[in-house]
C-alpha positions, 0 to 999 in steps of 0.5 A: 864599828859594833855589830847589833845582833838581837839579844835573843841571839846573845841569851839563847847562843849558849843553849845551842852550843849547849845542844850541840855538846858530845855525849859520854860513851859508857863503852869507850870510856867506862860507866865510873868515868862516865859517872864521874864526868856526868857529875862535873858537866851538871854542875856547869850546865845550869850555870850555862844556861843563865848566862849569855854570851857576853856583849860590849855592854860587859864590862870585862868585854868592852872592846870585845866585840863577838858579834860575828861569833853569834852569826856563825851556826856551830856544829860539835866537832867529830873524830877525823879520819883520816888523821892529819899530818903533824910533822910541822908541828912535832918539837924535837925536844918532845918527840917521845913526851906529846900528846896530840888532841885533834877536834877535841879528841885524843889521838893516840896513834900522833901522840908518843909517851915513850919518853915519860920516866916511871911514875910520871903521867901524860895521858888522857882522862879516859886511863882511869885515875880518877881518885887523883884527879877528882880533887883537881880537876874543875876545881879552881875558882873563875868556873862560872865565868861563861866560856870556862863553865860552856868547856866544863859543861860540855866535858868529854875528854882532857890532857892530863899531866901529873909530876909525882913528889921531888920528881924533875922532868927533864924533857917538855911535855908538848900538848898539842891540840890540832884543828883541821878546820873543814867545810862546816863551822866546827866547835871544839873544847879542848881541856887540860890538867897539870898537877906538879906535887910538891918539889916536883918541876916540869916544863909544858908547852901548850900549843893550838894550830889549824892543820890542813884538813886530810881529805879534799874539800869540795868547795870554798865558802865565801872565798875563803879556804876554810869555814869558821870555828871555835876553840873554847880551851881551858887550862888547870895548874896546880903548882905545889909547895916548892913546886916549879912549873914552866908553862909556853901557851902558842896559839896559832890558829887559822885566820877564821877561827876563834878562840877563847882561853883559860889559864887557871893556876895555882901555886902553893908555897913557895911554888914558882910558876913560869908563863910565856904566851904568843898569840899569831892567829885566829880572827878573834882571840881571847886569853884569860889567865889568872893566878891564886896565890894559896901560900906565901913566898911564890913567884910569878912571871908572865911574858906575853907576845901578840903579833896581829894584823888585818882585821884581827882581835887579840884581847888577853886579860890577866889577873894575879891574886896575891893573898900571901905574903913574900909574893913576887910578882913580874909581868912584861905583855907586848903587842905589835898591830898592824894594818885595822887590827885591834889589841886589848890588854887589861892586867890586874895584880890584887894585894890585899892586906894579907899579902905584906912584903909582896914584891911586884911588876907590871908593863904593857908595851904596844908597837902600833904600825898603821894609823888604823890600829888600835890598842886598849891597854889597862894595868891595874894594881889594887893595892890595900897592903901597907908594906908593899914594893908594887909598879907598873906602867904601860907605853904606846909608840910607833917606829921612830923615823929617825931610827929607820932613817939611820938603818937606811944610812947603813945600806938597808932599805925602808922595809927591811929597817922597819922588820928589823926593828919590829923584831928586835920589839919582839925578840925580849919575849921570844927569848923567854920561849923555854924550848930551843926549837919552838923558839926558833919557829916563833922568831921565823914566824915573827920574821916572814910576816911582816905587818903594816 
């Protein structure tokens, strides 16, 4: 059922956000930056403020509803001290190459770049670089959308990844941006920058976790361990020309939190852009990814995994703009729902007459397991080039009691049937995670909460 909140609350919502955003400081980050990021978040805000949050009567939000985002009173996120602890977190293959943001804000002393060859960059916005990055950073179309423009408008800070020309980072670059989810509801708008010149390749591993708070909370709200908060994110990927980028997005926040993503990529000339996204957490959860094609002969491949249950909303919404010819395009989205948990997917791939000989693949497959759960799922092909090789489809299902039956007939019992089977559903796009050790802490997760 749809909460109704007042659409004065919807129209002035983004305004106190708005209010709630963090100065820039000339002393810590220097009067050019600061000059420099003014410039960007000016152009945003007067975006911000005529739009509203966006409401089921929308429709890009139709089975979204985030009424009860608009009853919760957000306070700007601050710097933690002391810092909490991460070591769960830290990916042995990128020990020396992560950066650590916690709240939104950089953390220098969990972050390690020993690893990072000569001329490679992983930092933060504030080391100064800014004739590099002025062409790329808050350049990619979809800035106006309301979530993307709130992250820009209000922007203080970024983890900035640069791969110079026909450089092959071996090792992952792990961007880890850490919530610690305190007594009060927090907002936070974290932001990323990857930039891979032409002939370069580089594997990033963007990951969101709630950590426990580092001092003692003196009470609990509402019976809950942590209050509410928001994760407004997005995301910026320059692929170039014959450039490679393998890009895993792990969003695994805490079961109060919500969070909005953006994933903007662009890939030049026969660049090859990789994505595998899981979603675990959050109450509410929204993923935009979208792809511009701005040059001919790329390939895309998407993988996703939503795993939810409880009360949870997961809505992941996909687009691939293939403007060039020779494009290749494949996209697998799996969704397993349990108990009144609700998954959307809505998927495009756009091939418009330019984009001659494009090659391309879409499926949305969904493992309900209750009666209650639910799922919208849309792929969607426009289509009005004449010479394409274009697919897709979606399915729908439950376990099969005949399968269960025949697992129990080998000496298990009904649960450990239907987890087994549950993870095998999930086990193609687990596969696809490019690093070893986050592959294994997904499947265990996967494996150790079961859903009904």
């Amino acid at each position: 059922m749809t909460t109704q909140v007042s659409p004065k609350r919807e129209v002035g919502y983004l305004s106190e956000l708005l209010q709630q955003r963090p100065s820039l400081d000339v002393q810590a980050i220097g009067a050019e930056t600061v000059a420099w990021l003014q410039e960007i978040r000016d152009r945003s805000t007067p975006i911000v403020r005529e739009l509203a949050i966006p409401t089921t009567r929308d429709e890009e939000w139709r089975f979204t509803d985030l009424s009860s985002l608009l009853k919760v009173n957000f306070a700007a996120a601050k710097p933690t001290s002391p810092l909490p602890d991460i070591s769960s977190l830290v990916l042995p293959e990128a020990a020396a190459s992560r950066l650590v943001f916690v709240n939104g804000f950089y953390a220098p002393e969990l972050s390690s770049v020993a690893g990072i060859p000569e001329g490679v960059f992983a930092g933060n916005l504030w080391a100064n670089e800014i004739p590099r990055w002025r062409d790329y950073l808050a350049k990619l179309p979809g800035g106006q959308e309301v979530f993307s423009a709130l992250n820009t408008a209000s922007l203080t800070d970024a983890a900035v990844v640069w791969i110079p020309k026909n450089r092959s980072l071996e090792v992952p670059i792990h961007l880890l941006f850490v919530s610690t989810a305190g007594e009060l509801p927090t907002v936070s708008q974290p932001r990323c920058l990857v930039v891979a010149e032409s002939g370069s390749a580089v594997t990033v591993i963007e990951e969101y976790a709630v950590c426990p708070h580092p001092q003692p909370l003196s009470h609990r709200r509402g019976g809950q361990e942590y209050a509410a908060y928001l994760t407004n994110a997005v995301t910026e990927i320059w692929v170039g020309e014959n450039a490679q980028v393998t890009h895993a997005r792990m969003q695994r926040e805490g079961e109060e939190a919500f969070h909005v993503g953006k994933t903007a990529i662009a890939q030049a000339r026969h660049s090859r852009y990789t994505c595998c996204a899981v979603s675990l957490g959050a109450k509410v959860s929204r993923h935009n990814l979208e792809i511009f094609q701005t040059g001919e002969g790329t390939e895309t491949i998407l993988n996703a995994l939503t795993k939810i249950a409880g009360e949870q909303l997961a809505d992941t919404h996909s687009t691939i703009a293939l403007n060039h010819p020779y494009g290749t395009a494949r996209q697998v989205h799996k969704c397993i729902v349990g108990d009144r948990a609700h998954a959307v997917f809505n998927g495009k791939i756009l091939v418009p007459k330019p984009a001659q000989l494009t090659d391309a693949g879409q499926l949305s497959r969904t493992l309900l397991l209750s009666p209650k759960a639910r799922v919208d799922t849309k792929p969607q092909l426009e289509i009005t080039a004449d010479n394409v090789k274009c697919a897709h489809g979606a399915t729908v299902s439950q376990l099969e009691t005949d399968e269960i039956f025949y697992l129990q007939s080998r000496g298990l019992d009904a649960d450990s049937a239907r987890n087994l089977l549950i993870n095998a559903f999930a086990t193609e796009i687990v596969d696809r995670i490019p690093i070893a050790s986050l592959r294994q802490t997904i499947s265990q997760i996967v494996r150790s909460n079961p859903i009904s």
